[in-house]
PDB file of N, CA, C and O in Angstrom, chain B, residues numbered from 101:
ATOM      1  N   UNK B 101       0.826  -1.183   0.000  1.00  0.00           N
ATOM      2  CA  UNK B 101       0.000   0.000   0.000  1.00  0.00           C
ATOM      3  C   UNK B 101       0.870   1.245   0.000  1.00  0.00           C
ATOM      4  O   UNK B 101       0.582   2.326  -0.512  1.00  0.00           O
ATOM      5  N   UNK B 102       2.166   0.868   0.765  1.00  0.00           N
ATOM      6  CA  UNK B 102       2.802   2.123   0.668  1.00  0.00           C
ATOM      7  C   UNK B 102       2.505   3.280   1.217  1.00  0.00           C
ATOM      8  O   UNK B 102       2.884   4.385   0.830  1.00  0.00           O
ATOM      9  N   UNK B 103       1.778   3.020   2.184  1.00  0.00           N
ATOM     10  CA  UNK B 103       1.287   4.134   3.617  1.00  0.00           C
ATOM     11  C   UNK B 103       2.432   4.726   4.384  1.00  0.00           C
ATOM     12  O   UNK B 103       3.265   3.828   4.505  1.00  0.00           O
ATOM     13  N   UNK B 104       2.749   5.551   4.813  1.00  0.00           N
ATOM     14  CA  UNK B 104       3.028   5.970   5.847  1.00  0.00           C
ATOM     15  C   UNK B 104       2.846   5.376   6.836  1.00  0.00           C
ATOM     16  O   UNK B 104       1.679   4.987   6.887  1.00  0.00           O
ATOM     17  N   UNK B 105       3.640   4.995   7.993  1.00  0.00           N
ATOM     18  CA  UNK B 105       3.371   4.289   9.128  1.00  0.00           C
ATOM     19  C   UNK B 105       2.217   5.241  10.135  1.00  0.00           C
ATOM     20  O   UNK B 105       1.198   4.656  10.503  1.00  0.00           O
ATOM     21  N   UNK B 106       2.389   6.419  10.466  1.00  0.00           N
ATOM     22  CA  UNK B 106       1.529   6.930  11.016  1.00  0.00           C
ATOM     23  C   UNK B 106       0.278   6.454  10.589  1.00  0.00           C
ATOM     24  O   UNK B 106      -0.345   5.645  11.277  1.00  0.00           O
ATOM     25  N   UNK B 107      -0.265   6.996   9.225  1.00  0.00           N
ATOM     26  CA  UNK B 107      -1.578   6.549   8.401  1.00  0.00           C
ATOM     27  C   UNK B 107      -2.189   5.137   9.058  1.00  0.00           C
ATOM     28  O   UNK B 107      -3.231   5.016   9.703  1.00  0.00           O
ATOM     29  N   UNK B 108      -1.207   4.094   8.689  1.00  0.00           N
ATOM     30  CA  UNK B 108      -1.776   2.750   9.428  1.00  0.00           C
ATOM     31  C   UNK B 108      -1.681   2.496  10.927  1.00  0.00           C
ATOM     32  O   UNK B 108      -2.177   1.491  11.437  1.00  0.00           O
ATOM     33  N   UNK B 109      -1.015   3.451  11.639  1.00  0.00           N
ATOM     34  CA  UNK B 109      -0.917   3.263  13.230  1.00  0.00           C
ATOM     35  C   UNK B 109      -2.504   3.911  13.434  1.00  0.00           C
ATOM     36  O   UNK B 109      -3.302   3.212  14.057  1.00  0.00           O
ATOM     37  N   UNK B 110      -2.850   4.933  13.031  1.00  0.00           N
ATOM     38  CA  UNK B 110      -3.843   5.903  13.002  1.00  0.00           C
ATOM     39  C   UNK B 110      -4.988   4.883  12.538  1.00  0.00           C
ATOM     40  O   UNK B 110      -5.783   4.894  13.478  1.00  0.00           O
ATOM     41  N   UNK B 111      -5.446   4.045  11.599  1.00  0.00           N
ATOM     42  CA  UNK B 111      -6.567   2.733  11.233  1.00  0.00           C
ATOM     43  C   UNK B 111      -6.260   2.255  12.139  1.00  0.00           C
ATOM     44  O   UNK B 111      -7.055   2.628  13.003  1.00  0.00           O
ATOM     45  N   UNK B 112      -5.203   1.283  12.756  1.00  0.00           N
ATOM     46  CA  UNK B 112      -5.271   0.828  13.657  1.00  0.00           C
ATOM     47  C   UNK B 112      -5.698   0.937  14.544  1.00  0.00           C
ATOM     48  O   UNK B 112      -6.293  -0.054  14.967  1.00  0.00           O
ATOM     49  N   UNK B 113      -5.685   2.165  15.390  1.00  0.00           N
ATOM     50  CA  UNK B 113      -6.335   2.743  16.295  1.00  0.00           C
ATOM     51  C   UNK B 113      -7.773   2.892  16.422  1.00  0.00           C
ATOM     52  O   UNK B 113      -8.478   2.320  17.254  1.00  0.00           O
ATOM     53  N   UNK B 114      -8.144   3.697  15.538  1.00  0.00           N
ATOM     54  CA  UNK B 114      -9.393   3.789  15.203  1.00  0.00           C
ATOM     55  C   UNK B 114     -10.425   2.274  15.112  1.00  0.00           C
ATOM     56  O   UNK B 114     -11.525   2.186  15.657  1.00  0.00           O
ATOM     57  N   UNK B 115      -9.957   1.488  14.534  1.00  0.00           N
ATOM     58  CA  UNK B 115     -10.529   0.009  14.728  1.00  0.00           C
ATOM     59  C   UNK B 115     -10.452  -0.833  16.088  1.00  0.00           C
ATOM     60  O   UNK B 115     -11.277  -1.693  16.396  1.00  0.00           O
ATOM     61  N   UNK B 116      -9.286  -0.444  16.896  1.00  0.00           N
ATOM     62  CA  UNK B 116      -9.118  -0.959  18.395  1.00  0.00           C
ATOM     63  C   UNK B 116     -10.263   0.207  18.996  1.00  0.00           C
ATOM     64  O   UNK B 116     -11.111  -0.240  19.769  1.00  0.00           O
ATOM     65  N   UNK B 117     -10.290   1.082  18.798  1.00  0.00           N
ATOM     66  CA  UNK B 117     -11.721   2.239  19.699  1.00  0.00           C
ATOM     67  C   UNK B 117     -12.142   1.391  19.233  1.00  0.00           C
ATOM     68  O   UNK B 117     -11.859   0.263  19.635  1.00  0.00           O
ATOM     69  N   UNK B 118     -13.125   1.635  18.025  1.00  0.00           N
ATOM     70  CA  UNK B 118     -14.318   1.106  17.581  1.00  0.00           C
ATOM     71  C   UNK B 118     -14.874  -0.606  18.207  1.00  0.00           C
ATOM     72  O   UNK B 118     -16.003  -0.993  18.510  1.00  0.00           O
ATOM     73  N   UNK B 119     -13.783  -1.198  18.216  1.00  0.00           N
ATOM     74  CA  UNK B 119     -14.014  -2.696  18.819  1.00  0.00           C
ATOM     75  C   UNK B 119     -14.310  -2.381  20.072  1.00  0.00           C
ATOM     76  O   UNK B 119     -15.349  -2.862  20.524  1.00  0.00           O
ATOM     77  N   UNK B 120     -13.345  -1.354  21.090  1.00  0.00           N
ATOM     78  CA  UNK B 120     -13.621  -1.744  21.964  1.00  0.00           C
ATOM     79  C   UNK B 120     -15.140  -0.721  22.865  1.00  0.00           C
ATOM     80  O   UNK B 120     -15.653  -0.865  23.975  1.00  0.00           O
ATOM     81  N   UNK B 121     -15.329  -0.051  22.087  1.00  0.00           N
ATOM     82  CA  UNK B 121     -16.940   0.375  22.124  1.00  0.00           C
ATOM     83  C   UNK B 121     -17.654  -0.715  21.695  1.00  0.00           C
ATOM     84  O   UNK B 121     -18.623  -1.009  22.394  1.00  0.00           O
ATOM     85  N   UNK B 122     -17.429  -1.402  20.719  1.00  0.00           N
ATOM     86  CA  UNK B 122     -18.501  -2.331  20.389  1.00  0.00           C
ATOM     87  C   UNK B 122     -18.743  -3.728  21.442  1.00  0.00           C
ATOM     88  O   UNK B 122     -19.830  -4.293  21.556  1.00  0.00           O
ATOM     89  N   UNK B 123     -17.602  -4.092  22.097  1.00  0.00           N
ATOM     90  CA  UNK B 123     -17.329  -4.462  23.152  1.00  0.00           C
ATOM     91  C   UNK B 123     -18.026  -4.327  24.746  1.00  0.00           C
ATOM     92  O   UNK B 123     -18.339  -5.206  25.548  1.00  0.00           O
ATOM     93  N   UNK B 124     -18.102  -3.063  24.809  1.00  0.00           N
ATOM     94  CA  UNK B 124     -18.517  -2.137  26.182  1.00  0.00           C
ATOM     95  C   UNK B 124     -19.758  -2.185  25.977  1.00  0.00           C
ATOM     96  O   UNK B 124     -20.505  -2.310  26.946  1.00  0.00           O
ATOM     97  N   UNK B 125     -20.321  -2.090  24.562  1.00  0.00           N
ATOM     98  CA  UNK B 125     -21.915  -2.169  24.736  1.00  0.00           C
ATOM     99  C   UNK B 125     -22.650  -2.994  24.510  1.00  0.00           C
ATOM    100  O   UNK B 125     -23.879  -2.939  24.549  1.00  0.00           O
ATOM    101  N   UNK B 126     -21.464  -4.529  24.040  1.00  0.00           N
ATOM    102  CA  UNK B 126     -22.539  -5.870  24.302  1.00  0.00           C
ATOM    103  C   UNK B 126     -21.978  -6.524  25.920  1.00  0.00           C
ATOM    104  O   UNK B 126     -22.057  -7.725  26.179  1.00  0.00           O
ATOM    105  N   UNK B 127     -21.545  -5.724  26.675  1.00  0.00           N
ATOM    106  CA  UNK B 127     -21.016  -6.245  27.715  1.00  0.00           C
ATOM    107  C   UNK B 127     -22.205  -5.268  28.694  1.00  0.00           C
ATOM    108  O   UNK B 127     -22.774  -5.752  29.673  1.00  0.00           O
ATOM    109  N   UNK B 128     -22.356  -4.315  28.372  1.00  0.00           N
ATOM    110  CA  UNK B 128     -23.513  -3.885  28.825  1.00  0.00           C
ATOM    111  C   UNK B 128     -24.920  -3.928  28.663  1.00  0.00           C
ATOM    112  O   UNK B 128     -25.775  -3.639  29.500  1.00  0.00           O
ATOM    113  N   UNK B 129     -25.066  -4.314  27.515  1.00  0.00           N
ATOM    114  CA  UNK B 129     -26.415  -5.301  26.936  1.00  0.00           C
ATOM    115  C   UNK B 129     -27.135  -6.318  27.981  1.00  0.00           C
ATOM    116  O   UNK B 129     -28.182  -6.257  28.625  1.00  0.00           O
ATOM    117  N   UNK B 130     -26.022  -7.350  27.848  1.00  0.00           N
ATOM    118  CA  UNK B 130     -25.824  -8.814  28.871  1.00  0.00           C
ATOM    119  C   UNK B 130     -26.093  -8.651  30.110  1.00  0.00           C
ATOM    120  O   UNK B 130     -26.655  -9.304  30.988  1.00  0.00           O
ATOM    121  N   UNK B 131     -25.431  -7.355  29.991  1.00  0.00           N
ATOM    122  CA  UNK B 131     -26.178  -7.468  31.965  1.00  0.00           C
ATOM    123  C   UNK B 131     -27.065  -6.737  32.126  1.00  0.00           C
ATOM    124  O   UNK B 131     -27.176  -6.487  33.327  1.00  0.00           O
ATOM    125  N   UNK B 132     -27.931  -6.141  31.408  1.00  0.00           N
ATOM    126  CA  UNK B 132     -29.166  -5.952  31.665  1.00  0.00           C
ATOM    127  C   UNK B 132     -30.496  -7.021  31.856  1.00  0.00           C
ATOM    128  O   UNK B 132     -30.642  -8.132  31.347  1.00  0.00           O
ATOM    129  N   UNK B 133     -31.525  -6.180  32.894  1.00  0.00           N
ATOM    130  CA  UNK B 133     -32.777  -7.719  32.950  1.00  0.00           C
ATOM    131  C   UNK B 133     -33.211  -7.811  31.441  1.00  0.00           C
ATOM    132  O   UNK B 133     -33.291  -6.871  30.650  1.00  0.00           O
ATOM    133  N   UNK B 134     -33.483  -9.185  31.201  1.00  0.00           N
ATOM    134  CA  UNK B 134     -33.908  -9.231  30.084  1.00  0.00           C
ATOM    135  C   UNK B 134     -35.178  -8.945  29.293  1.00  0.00           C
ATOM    136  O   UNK B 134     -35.299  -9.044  28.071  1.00  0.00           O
ATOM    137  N   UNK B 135     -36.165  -8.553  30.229  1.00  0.00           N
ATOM    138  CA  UNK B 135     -37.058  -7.275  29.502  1.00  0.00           C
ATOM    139  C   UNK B 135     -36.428  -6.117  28.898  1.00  0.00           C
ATOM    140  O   UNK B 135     -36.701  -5.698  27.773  1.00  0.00           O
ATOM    141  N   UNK B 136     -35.376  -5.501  29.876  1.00  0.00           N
ATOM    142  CA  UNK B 136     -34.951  -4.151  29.065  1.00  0.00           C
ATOM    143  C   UNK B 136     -33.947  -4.700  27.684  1.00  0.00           C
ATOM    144  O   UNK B 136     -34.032  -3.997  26.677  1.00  0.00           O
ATOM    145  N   UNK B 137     -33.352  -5.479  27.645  1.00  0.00           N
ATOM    146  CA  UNK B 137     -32.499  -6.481  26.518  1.00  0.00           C
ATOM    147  C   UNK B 137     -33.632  -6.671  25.538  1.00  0.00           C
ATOM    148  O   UNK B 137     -33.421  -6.107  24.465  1.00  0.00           O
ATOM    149  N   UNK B 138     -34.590  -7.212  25.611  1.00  0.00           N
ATOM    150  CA  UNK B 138     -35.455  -7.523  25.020  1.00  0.00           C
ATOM    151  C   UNK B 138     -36.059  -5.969  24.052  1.00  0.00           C
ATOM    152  O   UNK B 138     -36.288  -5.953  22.843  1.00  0.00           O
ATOM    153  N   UNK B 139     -36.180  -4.967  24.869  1.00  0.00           N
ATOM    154  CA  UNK B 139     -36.994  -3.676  24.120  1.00  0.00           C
ATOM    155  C   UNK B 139     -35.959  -3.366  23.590  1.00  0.00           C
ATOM    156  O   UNK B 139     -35.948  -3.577  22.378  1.00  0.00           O
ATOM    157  N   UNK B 140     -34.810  -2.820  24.132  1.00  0.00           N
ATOM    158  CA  UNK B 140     -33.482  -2.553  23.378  1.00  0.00           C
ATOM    159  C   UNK B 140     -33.648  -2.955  21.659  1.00  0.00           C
ATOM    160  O   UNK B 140     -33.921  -2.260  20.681  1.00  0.00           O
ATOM    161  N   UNK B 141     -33.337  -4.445  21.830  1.00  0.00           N
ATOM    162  CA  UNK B 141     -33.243  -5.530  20.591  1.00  0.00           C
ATOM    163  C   UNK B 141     -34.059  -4.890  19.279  1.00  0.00           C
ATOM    164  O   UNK B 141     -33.788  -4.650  18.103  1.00  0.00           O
ATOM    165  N   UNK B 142     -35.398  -4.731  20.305  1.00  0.00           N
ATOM    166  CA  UNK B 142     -36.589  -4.665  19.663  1.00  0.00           C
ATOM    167  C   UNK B 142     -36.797  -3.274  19.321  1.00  0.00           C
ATOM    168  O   UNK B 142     -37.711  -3.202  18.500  1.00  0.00           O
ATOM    169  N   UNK B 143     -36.180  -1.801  19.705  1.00  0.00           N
ATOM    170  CA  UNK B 143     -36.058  -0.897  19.179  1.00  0.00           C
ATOM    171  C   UNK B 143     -34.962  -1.004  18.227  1.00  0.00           C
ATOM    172  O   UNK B 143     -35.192  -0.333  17.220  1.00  0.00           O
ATOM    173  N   UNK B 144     -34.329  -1.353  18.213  1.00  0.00           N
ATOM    174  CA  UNK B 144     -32.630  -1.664  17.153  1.00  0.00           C
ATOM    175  C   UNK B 144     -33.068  -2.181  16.238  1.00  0.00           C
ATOM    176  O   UNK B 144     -32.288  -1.893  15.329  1.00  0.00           O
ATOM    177  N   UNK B 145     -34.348  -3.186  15.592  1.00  0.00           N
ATOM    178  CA  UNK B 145     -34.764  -3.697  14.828  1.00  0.00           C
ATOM    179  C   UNK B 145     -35.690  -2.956  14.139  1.00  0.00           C
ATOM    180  O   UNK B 145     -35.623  -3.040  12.913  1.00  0.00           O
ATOM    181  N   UNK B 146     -36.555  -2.238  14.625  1.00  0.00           N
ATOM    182  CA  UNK B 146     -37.491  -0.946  14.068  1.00  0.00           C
ATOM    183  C   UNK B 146     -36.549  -0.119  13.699  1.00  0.00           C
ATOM    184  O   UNK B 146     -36.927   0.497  12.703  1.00  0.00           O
ATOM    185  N   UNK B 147     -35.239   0.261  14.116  1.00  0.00           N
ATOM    186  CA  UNK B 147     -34.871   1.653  13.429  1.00  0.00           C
ATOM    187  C   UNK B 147     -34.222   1.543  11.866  1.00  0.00           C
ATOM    188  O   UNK B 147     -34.204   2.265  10.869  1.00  0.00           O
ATOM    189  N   UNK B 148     -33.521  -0.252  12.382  1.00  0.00           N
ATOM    190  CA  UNK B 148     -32.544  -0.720  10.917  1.00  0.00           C
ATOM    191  C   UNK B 148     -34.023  -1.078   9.986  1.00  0.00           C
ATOM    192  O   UNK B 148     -33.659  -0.817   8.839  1.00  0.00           O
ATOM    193  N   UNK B 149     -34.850  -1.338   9.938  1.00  0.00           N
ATOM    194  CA  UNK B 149     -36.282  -1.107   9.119  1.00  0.00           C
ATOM    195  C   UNK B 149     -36.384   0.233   8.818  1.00  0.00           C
ATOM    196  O   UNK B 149     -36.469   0.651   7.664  1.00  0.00           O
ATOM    197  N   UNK B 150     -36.380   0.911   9.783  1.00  0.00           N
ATOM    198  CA  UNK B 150     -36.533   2.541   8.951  1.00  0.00           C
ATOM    199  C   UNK B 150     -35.460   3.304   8.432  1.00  0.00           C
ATOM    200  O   UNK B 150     -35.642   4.139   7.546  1.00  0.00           O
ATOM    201  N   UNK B 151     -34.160   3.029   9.015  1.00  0.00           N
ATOM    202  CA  UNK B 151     -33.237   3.068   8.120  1.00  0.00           C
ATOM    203  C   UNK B 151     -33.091   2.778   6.573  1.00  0.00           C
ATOM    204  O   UNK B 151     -32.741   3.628   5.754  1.00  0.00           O
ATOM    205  N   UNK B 152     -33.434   1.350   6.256  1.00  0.00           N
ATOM    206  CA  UNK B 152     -33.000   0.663   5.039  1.00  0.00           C
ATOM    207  C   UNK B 152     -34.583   0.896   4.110  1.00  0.00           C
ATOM    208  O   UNK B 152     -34.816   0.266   3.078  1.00  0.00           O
ATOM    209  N   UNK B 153     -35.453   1.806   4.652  1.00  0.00           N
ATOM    210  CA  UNK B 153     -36.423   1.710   4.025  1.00  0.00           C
ATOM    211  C   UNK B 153     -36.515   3.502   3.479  1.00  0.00           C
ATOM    212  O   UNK B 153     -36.945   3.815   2.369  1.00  0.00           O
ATOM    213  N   UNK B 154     -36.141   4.264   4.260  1.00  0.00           N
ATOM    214  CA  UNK B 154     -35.901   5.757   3.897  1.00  0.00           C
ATOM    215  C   UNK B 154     -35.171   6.138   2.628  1.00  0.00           C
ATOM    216  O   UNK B 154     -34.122   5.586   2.296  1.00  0.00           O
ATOM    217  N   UNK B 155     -35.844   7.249   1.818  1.00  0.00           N
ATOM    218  CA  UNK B 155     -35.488   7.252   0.827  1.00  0.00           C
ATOM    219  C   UNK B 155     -33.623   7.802   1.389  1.00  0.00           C
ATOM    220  O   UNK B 155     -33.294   8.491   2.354  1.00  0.00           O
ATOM    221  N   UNK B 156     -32.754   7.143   0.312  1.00  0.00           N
ATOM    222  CA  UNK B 156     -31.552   7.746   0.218  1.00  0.00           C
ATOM    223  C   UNK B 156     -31.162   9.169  -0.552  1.00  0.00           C
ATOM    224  O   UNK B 156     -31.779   9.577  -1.536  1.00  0.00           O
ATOM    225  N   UNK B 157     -30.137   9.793   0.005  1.00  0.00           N
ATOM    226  CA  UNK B 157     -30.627  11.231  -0.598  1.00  0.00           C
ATOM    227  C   UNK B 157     -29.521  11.243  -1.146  1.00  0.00           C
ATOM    228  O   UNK B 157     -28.691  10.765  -0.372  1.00  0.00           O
ATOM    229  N   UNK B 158     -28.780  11.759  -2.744  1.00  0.00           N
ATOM    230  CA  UNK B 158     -27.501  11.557  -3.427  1.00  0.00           C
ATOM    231  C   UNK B 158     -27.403  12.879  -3.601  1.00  0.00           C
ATOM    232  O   UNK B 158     -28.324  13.695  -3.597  1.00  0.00           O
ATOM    233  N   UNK B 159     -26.025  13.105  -3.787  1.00  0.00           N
ATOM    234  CA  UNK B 159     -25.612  14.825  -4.050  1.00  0.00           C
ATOM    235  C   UNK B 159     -26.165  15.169  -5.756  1.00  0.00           C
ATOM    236  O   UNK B 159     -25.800  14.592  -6.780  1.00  0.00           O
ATOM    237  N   UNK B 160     -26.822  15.925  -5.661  1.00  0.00           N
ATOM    238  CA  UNK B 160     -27.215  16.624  -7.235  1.00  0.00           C
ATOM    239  C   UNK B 160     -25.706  16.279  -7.742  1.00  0.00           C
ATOM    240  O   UNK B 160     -24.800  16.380  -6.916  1.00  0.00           O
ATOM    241  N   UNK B 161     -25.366  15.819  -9.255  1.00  0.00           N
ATOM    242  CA  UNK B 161     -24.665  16.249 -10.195  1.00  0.00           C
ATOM    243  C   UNK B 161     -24.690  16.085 -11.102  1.00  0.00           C
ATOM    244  O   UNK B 161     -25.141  15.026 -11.540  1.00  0.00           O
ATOM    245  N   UNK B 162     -24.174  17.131 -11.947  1.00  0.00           N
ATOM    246  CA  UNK B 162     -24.232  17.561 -13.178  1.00  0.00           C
ATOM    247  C   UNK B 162     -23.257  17.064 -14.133  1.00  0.00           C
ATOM    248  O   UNK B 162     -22.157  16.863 -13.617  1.00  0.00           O
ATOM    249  N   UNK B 163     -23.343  16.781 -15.495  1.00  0.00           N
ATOM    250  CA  UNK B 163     -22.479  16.025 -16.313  1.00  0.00           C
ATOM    251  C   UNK B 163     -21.878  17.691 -17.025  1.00  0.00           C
ATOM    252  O   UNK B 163     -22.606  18.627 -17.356  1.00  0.00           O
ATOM    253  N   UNK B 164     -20.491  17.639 -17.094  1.00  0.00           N
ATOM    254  CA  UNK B 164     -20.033  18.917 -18.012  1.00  0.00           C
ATOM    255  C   UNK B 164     -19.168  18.286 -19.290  1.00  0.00           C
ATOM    256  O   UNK B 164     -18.054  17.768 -19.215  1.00  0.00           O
ATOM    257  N   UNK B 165     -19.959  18.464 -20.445  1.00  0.00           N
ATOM    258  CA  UNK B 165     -19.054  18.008 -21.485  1.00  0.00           C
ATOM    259  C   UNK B 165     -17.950  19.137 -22.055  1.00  0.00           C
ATOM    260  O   UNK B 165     -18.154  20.350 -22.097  1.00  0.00           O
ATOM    261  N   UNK B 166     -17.012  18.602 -22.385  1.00  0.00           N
ATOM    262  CA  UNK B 166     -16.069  19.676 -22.975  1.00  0.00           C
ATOM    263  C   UNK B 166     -15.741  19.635 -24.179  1.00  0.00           C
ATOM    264  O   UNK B 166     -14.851  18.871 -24.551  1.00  0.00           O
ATOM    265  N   UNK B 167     -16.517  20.598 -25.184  1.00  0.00           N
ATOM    266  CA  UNK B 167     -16.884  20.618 -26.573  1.00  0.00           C
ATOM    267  C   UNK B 167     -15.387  20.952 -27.347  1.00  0.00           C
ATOM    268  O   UNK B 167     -15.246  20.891 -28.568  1.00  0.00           O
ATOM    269  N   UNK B 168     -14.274  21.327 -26.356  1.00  0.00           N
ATOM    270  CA  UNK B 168     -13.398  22.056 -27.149  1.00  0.00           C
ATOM    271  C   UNK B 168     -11.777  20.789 -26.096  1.00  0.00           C
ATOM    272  O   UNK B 168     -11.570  21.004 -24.902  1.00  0.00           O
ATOM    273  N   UNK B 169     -11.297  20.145 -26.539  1.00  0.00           N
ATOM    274  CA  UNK B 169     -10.195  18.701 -26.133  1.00  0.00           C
ATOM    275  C   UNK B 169      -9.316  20.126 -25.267  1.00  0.00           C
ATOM    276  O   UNK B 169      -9.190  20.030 -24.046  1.00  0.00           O
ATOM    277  N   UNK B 170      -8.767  21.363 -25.977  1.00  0.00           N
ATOM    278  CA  UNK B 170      -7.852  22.346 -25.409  1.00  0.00           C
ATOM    279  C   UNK B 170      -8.429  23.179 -24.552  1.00  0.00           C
ATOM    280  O   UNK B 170      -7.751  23.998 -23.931  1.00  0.00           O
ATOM    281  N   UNK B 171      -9.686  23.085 -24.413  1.00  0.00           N
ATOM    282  CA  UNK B 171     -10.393  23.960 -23.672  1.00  0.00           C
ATOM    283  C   UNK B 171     -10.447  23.866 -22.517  1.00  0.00           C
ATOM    284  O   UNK B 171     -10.753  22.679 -22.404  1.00  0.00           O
ATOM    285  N   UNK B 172     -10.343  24.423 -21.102  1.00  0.00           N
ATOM    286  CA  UNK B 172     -10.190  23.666 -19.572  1.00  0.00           C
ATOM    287  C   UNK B 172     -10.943  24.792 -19.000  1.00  0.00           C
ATOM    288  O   UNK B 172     -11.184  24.824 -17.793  1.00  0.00           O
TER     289      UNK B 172
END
């Protein structure tokens, strides 16, 4: 890839946070009673439904042809 070591120390990092948030909050999940585990679940499942169902919104763009090869 030819990165810079910083660049990949810096992903690295960022993926050790990210795990270890993802970590902290199924470790905190688990120990909840399992009614509140249960609504949790069950709100997390309604939102990825309204998520994947909302229209997606794309940046306007425009095609520019260039009628003239020397022209910029």
């Amino acid at each position: 890839m030819d990165a810079d070591d910083f660049v990949l120390r810096n992903l690295a990092d960022q993926i050790t946070a990210f795990t270890n948030v993802a970590k902290t909050m199924r470790d905190r999940l688990s120990s909840l009673p399992q009614g509140e585990r249960e609504e949790i679940e069950e709100a997390s499942a309604v939102l990825r439904k309204v998520r994947a169902t909302r229209d997606h919104k794309l940046l306007p763009l425009t095609v520019i042809r260039k009628e003239d090869p020397d022209a910029c």
